[in-house]
N, C-alpha and C positions, 0 to 999 in steps of 0.2 A: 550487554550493557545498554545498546541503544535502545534493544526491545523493550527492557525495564523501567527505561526512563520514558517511554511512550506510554506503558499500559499507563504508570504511575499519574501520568498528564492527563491522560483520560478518564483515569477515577477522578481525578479533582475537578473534573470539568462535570461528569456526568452528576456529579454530587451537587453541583452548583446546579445542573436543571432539578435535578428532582425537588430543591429547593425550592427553584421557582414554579414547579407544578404542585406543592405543597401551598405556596401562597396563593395559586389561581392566577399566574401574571400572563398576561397575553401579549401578544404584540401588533406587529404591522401584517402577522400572517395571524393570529390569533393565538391560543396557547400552544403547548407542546405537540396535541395529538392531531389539532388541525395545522399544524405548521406540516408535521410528518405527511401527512397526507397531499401536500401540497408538495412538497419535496421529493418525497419518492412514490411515483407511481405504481409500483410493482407492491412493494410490501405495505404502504400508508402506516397507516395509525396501529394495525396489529400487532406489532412489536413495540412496544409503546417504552418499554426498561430501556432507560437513558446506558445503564452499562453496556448496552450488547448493540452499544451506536456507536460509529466512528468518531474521530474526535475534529472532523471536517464538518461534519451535522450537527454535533451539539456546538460548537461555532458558529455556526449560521443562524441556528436558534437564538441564540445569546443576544446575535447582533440586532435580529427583529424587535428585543426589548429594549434598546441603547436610548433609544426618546425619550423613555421613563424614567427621571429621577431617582427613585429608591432605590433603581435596579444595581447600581457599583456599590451601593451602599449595603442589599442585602447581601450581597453575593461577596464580598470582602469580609461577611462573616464566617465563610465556608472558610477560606483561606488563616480566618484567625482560630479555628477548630483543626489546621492540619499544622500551625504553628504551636499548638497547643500539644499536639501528636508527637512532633520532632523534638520540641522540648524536654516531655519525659524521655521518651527513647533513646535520646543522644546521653541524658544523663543513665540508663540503665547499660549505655554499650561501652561507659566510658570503665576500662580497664581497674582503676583506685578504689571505683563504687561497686559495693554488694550491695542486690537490691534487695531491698526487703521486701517480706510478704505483703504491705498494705500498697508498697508504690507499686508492685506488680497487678496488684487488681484495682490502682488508678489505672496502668497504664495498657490493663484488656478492655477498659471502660472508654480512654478514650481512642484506641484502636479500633473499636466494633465500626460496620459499616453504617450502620445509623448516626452515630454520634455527629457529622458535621451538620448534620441537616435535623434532626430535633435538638440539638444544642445551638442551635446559631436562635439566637433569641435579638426581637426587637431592642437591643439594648440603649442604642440611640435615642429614646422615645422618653415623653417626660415621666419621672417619679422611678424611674430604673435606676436599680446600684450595681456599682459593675466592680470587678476585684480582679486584676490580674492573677494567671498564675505564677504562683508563688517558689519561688528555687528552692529545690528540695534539701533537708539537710542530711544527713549525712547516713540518716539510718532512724526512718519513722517509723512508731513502731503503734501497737493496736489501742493507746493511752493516748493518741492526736483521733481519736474516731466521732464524731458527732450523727446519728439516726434522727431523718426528718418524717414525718409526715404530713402530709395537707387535707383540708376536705374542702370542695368547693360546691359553690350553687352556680345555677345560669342565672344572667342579667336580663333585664328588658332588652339590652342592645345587642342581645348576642353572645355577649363573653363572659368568660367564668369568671367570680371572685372568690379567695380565700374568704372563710368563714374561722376555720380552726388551725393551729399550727400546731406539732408538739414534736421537741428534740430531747434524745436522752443520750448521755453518753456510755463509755464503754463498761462501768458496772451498773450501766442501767438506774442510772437517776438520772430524774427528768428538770432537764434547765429549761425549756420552755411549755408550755401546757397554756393556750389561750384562745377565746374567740376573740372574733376579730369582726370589726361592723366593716360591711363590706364598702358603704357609703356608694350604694347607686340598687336603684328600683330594681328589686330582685322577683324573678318570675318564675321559678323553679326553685326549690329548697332539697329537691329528695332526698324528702327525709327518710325513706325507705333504704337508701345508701349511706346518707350521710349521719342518719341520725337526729340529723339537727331539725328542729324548726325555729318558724317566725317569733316563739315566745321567749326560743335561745336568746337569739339577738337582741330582746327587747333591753338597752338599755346600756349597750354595751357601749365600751367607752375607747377602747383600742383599736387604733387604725393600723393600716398598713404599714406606714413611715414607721409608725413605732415598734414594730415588727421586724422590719431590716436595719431600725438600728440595733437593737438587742442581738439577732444572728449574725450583723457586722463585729460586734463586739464579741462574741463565742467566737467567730471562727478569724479572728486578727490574728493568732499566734499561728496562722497556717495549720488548721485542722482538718482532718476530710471530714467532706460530708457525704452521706452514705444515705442512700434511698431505694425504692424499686419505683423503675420510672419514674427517675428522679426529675427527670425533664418538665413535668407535668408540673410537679411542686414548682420548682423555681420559675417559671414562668409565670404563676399566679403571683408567687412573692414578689417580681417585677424583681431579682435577684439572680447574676449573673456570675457564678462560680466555678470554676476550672478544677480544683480541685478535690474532684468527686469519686465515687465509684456506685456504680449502678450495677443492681443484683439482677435486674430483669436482661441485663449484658451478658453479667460474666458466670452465670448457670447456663448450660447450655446440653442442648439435646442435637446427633449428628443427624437426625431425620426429619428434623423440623426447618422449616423457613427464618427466615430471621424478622421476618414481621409476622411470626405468630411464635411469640418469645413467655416462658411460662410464668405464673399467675404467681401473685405472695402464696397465698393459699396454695399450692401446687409445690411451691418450693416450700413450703413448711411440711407439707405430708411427705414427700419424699427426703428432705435434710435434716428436717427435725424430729420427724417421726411423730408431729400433733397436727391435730386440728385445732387450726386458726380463728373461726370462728361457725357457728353452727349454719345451715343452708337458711337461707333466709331472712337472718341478723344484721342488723345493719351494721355497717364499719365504724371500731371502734381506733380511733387515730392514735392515743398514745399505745395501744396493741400492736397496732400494724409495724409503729417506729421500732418499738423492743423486738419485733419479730424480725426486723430489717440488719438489728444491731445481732441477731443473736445467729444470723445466717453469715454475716462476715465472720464473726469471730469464732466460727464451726471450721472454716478455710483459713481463718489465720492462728486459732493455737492449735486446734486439732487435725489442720489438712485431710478435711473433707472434700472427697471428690469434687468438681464443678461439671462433671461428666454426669448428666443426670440416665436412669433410662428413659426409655420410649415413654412418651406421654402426648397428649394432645388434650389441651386445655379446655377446647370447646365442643368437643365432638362428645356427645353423651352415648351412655351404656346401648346395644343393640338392642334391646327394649324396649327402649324411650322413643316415643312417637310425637315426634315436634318439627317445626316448621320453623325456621331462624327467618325473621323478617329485619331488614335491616335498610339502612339509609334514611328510616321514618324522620321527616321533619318534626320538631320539636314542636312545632301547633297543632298537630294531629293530635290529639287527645287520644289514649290506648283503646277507650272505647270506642272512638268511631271507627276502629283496623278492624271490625266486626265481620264489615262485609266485604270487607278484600279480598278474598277467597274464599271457597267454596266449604260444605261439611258442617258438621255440629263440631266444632273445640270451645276451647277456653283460651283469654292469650292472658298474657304473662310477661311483665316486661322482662328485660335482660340487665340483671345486676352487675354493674361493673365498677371497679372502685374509681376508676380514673373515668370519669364521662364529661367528653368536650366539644364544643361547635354546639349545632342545631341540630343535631340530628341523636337517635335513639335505638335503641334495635328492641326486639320483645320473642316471645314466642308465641306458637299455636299449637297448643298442647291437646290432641286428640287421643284417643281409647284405645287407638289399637294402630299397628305398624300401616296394616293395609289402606285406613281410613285418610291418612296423612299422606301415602303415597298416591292415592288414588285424587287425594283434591289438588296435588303438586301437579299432576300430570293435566288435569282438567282444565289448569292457569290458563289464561291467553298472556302471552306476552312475549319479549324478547329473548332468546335463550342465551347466554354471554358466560363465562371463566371469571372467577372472581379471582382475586390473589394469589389465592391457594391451588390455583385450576378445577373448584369445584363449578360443578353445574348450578346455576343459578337464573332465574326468570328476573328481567322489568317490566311489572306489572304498573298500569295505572286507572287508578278507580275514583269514583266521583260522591266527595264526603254531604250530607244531608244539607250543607249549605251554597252546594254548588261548584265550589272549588275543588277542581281535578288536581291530583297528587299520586305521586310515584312514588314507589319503592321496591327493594329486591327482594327475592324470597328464596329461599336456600335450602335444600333440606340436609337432615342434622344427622341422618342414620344410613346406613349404606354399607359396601364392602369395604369399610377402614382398613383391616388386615390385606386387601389387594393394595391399597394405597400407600400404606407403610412398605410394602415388599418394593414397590415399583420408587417411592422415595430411597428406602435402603439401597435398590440397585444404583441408582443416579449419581447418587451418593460416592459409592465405591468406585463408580468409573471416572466421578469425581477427583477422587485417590491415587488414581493408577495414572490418569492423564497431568497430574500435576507434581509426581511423587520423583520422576527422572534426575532432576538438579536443582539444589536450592541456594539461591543466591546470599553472600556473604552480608548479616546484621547491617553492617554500617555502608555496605554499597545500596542497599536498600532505603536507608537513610537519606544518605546522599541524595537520590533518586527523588526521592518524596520532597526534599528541598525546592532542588533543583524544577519538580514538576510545579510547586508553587510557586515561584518565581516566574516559568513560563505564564501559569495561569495568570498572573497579574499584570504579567504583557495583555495578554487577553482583555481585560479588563478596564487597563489602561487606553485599548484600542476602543473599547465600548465605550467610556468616557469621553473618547476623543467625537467620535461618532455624533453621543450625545449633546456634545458643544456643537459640532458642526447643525446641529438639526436645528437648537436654539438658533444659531447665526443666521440659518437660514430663513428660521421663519420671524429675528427680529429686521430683516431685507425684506420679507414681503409686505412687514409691518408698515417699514417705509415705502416700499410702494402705494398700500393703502392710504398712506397720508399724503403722498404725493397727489394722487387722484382727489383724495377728499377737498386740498388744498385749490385743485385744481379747477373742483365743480364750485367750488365757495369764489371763485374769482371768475369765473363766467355766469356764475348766479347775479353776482355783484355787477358786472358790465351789460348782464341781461336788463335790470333797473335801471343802470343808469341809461342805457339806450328807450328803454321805455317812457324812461321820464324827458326826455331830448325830444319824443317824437309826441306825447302831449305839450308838451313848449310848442312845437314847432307847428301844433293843430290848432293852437291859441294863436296865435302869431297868427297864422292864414286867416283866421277865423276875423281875427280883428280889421288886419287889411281890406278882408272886403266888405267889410263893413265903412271903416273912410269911405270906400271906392263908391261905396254905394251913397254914403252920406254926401260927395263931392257931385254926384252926378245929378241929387234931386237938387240940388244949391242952382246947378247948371241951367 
């Protein structure tokens, strides 16, 4: 019981860093991997997964960000994501209720170990609409289902805007179908992904507000909303929704990671048995929604597998001679990655439906296996494990206007089938180390409460911290005014003494002047 209520503490905390190394928040020792560094000698920063840390260190971490303002703010979102957890759960254990098929895949949606930390959204922030989750009633059935899709462009400033929105429900008629003026200087359109361009927009008259009130008004009666990386969407709609299910969740492969979770496209070929849309084509939104709608209700009338098999989204056929360059800043133009490395190819950017931040990835598509292994090997640069523990280089090259820029470089081809056997192994010992005794639904429950509550002790402590630091530094504020007070009243008696000892020079000055007037009189 105790050990359960420990681990449970420790996910909810370690969930709370990876949030904060997701925003980039640093502290009084810097961010997470230079805090690690700093803390333990022996291992540093190489172990960098908040999970496989004590819940003594991600503590300590936490407290280094206590000065910063936002920080109980963001981090009480994590807490309102595992309040959100125990809400369905406690209704699916409660004895009266049979759950139905659509609250079982809210409730593997908000189960997944992603959910608190891409679901904790700025909600705080202005133009956000936020909707609690909603009490379930008594038996939801695939007639509450609403299918979203989004398309977005990059801003001048960095951030994506919805452009298009389109929602269809469960016999696929479409309630919303709209562009949307993004209403800020847009710097990217790609329209190679989205379809969309500048002459779309020309003219358009619907904003965002009008946007979340129209999906406020669909989803009032407590409807799901169903998306694949749904997270993406409502973010951009500045729309805060609890009651979801997300297909890029609850389709799952046992040999894959869970941040390399599989593609619409990927789950259309294997669930639906089509192709989605042709290699090349750009995304078409109200497609993607009806594909999104037609993937639950394959698991909710027909109880299609969510067991998918072996696939790997990004890894191309052992043929395919390419070079995955990735982390490219968004002001690198595709053309200048020319001479980033070595060889005759071609690059190519990398299409993805959901593309966020500044940053881009593309390919180096060469002639032949050898040509691409041989310029891979030729790189200078860092050699470092990406996510997935593939081998990957940081290379950094210098673009025709002088400004040096980095990026990683990956290759794409290799012994997959070694990689899959040795995932597959891990996997199974996975199995076997975890398979001895399984703890009872609502002790588990319990636990997960109970760990949230510690956490907000936690939190509460961070707060306190955080006041204590304000206190202290409105004390030195008065110190500094003491001082400043201090020079301004010796500045002050510096004058008046100045001015007392020309008086007193005038004075002398005149005396002897009488003295002198009385003695020629003499």
């Amino acid at each position: 019981m105790e050990g359960q209520l420990m681990a449970a503490e420790q996910q909810v905390l370690a969930e709370i860093v990876k949030l904060a190394q997701k925003h980039r928040l640093t502290g009084k020792k810097g961010g997470w991997k230079d805090f690690l560094n700093n803390y333990d000698n022996r291992r540093g920063g190489r172990a960098s997964d908040p999970s496989k840390r004590s819940k003594d260190v991600l503590v300590s971490f936490l407290k280094t960000l206590a000065p910063q303002q936002n920080v109980r703010e963001l981090f009480s979102r994590v807490l309102q994501c595992h309040q959100n957890r125990s809400q369905v759960k406690q209704f699916a254990e409660e004895p009266m209720n049979n759950e139905s098929p659509v609250q079982r895949l809210n409730r593997l949606t908000l189960e997944h170990p992603l959910y608190p930390v891409e679901y904790s959204f700025p909600s705080s922030d202005q133009g956000w609409v936020v909707t609690k989750l909603n009490q379930w009633p008594k038996n939801v059935t695939s007639t509450a289902l609403l299918a979203i899709d989004c398309e977005m462009v990059l801003c001048e400033d960095g951030t994506d805007a919805c452009v298009k929105v389109c929602v269809v429900d469960h016999r696929f008629e479409v309630k919303l179908d709209l562009l949307i003026n993004p209403d800020k200087a847009v710097s990217d359109y790609r329209t190679t992904i989205t379809g969309i361009s500048a002459e779309d927009l020309a003219g358009v008259e619907c904003t965002l507000a009008d946007v979340q009130k129209t999906l406020k008004n669909l989803l009032s009666h407590g409807a799901i909303l169903v998306g694949h990386a749904l997270s993406n969407d409502l973010k951009v709609l500045k729309f805060d929704y609890a009651n979801i299910i997300d297909t890029s969740y609850i389709f799952k492969n046992a040999y894959n990671s869970i941040h390399r979770r599989p593609s619409l496209s990927t789950l259309c070929k294997f669930v639906l048995d089509h192709e989605l849309r042709k290699e090349g084509a750009p995304h078409n939104c109200l497609d993607d929604a009806t594909a999104v709608m037609k993937l639950v209700l394959a698991v909710i009338d027909r109880g299609v597998s969510m067991e998918l098999p072996n696939f790997s989204n990004d890894v191309p056929e052992p043929k395919t001679a390419k070079l995955l360059l990735h982390r490219i800043p968004s002001s690198v133009m595709i053309d200048e990655l020319k001479g980033a490395i070595p060889g005759n190819y071609k690059m190519e950017m990398k299409q993805r439906k959901k593309v966020t931040g500044n940053m881009y990835s593309a390919f180096a598509i060469f002639s032949c296996m050898e040509e691409a292994n041989e310029a891979f090997q030729e790189l200078e640069g860092t050699v470092e494990k990406d996510s997935l523990g593939q081998t990957q280089k940081v290379i950094t090259f210098l673009l025709k206007s002088g400004v040096r820029v980095s990026l990683c470089v990956r290759q794409t081809f290799g012994d997959w089938t070694n990689n899959q056997s040795s995932a597959k192994k891990r996997a199974g010992e996975r199995t076997m180390a975890e398979e001895p005794k399984k703890p009872k639904k609502m002790e588990i429950a319990d636990n997960r409460m109970v760990a949230t509550h510690l956490c907000q002790g936690y939190l509460e402590e961070i707060g306190r911290l955080s006041e204590k630091d304000l206190l202290l530094r409105g004390r030195s504020q008065d110190h500094l005014d003491d001082v400043e007070e201090t020079k301004e009243a010796l500045s002050r008696k510096d004058l008046e003494f100045s001015a007392r000892c020309k008086k007193l020079k005038k004075q002398k000055k005149k005396r002897k002047v009488i003295r002198r007037a009385k003695k020629s009189k003499a």
